[in-house]
PDBQT receptor file of N, H, CA, C and O in Angstrom, charges set to zero:
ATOM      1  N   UNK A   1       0.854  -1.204   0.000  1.00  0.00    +0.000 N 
ATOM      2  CA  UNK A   1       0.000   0.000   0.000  1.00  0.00    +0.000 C 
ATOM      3  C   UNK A   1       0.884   1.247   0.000  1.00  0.00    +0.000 C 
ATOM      4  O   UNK A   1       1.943   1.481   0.583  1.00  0.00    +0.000 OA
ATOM      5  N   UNK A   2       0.005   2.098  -0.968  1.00  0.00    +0.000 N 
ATOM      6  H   UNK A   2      -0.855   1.908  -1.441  1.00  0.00    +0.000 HD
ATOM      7  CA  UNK A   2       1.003   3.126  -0.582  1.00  0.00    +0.000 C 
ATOM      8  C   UNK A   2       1.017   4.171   0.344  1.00  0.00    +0.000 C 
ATOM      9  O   UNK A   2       0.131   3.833   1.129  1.00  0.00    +0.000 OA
ATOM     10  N   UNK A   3       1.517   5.328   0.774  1.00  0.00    +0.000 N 
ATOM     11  H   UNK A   3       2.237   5.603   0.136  1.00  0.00    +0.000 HD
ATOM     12  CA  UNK A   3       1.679   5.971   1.605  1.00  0.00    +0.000 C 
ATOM     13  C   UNK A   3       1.029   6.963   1.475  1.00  0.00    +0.000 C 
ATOM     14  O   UNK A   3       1.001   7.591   2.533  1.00  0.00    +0.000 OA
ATOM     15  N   UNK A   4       0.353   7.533   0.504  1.00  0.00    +0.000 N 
ATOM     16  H   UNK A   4       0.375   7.022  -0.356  1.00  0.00    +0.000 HD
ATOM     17  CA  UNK A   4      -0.693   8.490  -0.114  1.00  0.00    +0.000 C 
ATOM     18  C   UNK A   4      -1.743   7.715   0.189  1.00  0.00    +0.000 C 
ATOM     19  O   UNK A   4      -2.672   8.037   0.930  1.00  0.00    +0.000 OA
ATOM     20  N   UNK A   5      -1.620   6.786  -0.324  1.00  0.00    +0.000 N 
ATOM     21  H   UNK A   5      -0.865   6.523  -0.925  1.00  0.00    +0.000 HD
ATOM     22  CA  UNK A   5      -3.298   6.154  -0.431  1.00  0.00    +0.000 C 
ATOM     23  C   UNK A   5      -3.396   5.446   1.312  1.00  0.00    +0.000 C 
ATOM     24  O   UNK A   5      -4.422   4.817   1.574  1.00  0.00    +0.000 OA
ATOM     25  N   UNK A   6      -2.615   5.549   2.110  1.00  0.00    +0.000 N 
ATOM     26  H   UNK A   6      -1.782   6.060   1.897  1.00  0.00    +0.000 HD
ATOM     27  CA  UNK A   6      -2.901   5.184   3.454  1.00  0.00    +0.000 C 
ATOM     28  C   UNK A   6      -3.186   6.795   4.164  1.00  0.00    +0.000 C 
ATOM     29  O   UNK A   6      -3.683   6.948   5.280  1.00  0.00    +0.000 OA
ATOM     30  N   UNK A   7      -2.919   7.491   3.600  1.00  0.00    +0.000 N 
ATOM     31  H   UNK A   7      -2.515   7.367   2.694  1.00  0.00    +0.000 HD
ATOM     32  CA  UNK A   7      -2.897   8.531   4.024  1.00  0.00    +0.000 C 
ATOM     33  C   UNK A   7      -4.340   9.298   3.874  1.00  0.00    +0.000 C 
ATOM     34  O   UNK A   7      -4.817  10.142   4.632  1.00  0.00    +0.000 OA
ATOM     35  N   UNK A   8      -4.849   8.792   2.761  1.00  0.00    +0.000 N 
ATOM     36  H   UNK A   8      -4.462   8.106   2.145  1.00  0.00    +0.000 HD
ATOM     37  CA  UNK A   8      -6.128   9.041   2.636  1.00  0.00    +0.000 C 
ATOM     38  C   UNK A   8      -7.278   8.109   3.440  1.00  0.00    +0.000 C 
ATOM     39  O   UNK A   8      -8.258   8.575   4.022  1.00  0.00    +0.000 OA
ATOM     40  N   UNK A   9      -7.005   6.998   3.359  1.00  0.00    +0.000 N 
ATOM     41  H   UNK A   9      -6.209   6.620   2.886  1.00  0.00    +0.000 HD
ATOM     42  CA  UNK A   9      -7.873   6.261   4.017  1.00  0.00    +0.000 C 
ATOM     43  C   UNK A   9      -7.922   6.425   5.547  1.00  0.00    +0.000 C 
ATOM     44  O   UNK A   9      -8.953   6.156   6.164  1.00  0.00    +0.000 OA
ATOM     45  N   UNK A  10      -6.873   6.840   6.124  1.00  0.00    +0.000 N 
ATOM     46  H   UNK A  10      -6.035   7.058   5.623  1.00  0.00    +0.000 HD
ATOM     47  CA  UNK A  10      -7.067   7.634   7.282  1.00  0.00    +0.000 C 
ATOM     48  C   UNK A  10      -7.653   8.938   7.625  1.00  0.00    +0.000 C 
ATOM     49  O   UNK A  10      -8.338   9.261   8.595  1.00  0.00    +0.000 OA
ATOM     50  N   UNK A  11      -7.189   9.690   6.507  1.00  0.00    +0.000 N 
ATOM     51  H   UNK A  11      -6.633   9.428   5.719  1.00  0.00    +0.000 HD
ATOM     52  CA  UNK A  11      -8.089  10.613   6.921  1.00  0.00    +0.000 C 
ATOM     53  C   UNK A  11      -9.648  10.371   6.364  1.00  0.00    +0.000 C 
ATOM     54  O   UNK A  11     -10.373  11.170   6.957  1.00  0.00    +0.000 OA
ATOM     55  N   UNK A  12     -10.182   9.800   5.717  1.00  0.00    +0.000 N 
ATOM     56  H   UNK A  12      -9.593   9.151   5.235  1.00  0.00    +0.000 HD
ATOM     57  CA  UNK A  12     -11.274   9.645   5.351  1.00  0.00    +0.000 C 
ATOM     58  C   UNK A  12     -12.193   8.933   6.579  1.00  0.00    +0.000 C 
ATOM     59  O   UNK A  12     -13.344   9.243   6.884  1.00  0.00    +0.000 OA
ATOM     60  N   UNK A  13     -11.447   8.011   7.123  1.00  0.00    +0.000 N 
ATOM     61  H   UNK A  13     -10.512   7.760   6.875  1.00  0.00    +0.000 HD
ATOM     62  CA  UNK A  13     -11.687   7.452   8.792  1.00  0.00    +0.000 C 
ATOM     63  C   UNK A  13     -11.752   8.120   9.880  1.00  0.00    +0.000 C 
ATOM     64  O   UNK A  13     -12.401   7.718  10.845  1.00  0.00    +0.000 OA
ATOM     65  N   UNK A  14     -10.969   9.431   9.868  1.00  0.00    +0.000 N 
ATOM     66  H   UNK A  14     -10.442   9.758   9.084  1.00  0.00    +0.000 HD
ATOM     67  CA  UNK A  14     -11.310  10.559  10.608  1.00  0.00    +0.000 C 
ATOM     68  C   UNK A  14     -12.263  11.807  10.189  1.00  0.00    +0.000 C 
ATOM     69  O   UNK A  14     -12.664  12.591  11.049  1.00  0.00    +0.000 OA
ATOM     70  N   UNK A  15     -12.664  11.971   8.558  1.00  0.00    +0.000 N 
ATOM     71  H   UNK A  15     -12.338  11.334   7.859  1.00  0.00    +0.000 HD
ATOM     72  CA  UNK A  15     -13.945  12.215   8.588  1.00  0.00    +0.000 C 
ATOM     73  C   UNK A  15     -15.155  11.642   9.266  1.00  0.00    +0.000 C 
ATOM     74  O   UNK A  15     -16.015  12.371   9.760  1.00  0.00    +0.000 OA
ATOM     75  N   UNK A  16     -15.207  10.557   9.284  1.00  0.00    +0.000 N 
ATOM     76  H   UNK A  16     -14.508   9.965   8.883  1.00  0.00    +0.000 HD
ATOM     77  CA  UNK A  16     -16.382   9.536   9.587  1.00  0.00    +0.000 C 
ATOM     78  C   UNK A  16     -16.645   9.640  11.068  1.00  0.00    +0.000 C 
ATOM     79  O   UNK A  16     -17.724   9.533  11.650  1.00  0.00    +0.000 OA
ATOM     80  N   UNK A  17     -15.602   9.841  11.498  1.00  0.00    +0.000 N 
ATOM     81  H   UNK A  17     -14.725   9.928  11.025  1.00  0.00    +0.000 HD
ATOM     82  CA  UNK A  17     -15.269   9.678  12.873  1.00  0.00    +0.000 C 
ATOM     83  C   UNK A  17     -15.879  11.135  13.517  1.00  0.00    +0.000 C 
ATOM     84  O   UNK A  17     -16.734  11.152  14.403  1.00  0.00    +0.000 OA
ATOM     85  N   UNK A  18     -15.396  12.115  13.025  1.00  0.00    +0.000 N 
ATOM     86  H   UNK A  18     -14.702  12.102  12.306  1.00  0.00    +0.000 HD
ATOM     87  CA  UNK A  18     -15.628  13.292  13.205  1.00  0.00    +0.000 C 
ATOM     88  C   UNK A  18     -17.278  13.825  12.968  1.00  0.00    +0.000 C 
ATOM     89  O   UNK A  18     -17.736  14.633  13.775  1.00  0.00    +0.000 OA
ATOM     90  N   UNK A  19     -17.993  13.410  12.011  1.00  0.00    +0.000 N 
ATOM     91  H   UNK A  19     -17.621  12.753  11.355  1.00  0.00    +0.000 HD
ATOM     92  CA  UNK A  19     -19.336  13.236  11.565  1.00  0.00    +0.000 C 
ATOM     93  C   UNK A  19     -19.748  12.642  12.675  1.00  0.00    +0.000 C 
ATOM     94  O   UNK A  19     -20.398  13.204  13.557  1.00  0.00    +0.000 OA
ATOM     95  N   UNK A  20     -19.393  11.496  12.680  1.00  0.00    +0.000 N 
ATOM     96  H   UNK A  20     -18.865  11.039  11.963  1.00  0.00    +0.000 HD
ATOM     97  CA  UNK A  20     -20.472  10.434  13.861  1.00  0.00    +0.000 C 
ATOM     98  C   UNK A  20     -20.296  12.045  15.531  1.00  0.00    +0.000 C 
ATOM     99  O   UNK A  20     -21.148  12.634  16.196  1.00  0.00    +0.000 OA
ATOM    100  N   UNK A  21     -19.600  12.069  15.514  1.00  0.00    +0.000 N 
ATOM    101  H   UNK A  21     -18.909  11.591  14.974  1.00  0.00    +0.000 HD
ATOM    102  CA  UNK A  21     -19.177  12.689  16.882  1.00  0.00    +0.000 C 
ATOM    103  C   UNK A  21     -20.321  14.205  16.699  1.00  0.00    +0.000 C 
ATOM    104  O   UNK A  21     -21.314  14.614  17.301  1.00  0.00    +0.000 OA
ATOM    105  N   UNK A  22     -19.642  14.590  15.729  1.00  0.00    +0.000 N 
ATOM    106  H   UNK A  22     -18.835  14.258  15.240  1.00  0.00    +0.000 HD
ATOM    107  CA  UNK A  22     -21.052  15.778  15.690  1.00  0.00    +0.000 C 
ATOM    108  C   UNK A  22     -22.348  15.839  15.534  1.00  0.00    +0.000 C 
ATOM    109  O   UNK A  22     -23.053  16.817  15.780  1.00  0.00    +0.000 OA
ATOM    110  N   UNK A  23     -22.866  14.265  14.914  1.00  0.00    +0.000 N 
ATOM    111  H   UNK A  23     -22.293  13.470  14.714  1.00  0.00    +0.000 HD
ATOM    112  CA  UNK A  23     -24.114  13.883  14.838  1.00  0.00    +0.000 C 
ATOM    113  C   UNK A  23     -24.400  13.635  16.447  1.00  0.00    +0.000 C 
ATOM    114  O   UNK A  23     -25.336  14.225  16.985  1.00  0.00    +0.000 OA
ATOM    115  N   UNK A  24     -23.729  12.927  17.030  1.00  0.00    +0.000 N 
ATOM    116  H   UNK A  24     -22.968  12.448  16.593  1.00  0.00    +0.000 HD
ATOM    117  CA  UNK A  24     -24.140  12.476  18.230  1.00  0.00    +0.000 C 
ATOM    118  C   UNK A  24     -24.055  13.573  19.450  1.00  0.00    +0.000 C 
ATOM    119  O   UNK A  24     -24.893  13.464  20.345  1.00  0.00    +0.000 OA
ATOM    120  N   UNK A  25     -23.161  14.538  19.520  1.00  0.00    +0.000 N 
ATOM    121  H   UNK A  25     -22.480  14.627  18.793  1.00  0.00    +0.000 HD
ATOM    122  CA  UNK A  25     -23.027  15.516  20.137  1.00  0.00    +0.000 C 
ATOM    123  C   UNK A  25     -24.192  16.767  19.653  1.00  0.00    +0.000 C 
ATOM    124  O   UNK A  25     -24.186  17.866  20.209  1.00  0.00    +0.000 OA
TER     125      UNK A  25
C-alpha cells in the first residue's frame, strides 16, 4: 500500500469519525 493512499484512508476514517461525533453531540 502506498503511503498516499494510506494517508487518505485515514483521513477519510477521521472524517467519519468526526461526523459520527457531531451527529451524536
Amino acid at each position: 500500500m502506498s503511503p498516499s493512499r494510506l494517508i487518505g484512508l485515514g483521513g477519510g476514517i477521521f472524517l467519519v469519525l468526526s461526523n459520527k461525533r457531531r451527529f451524536y453531540v
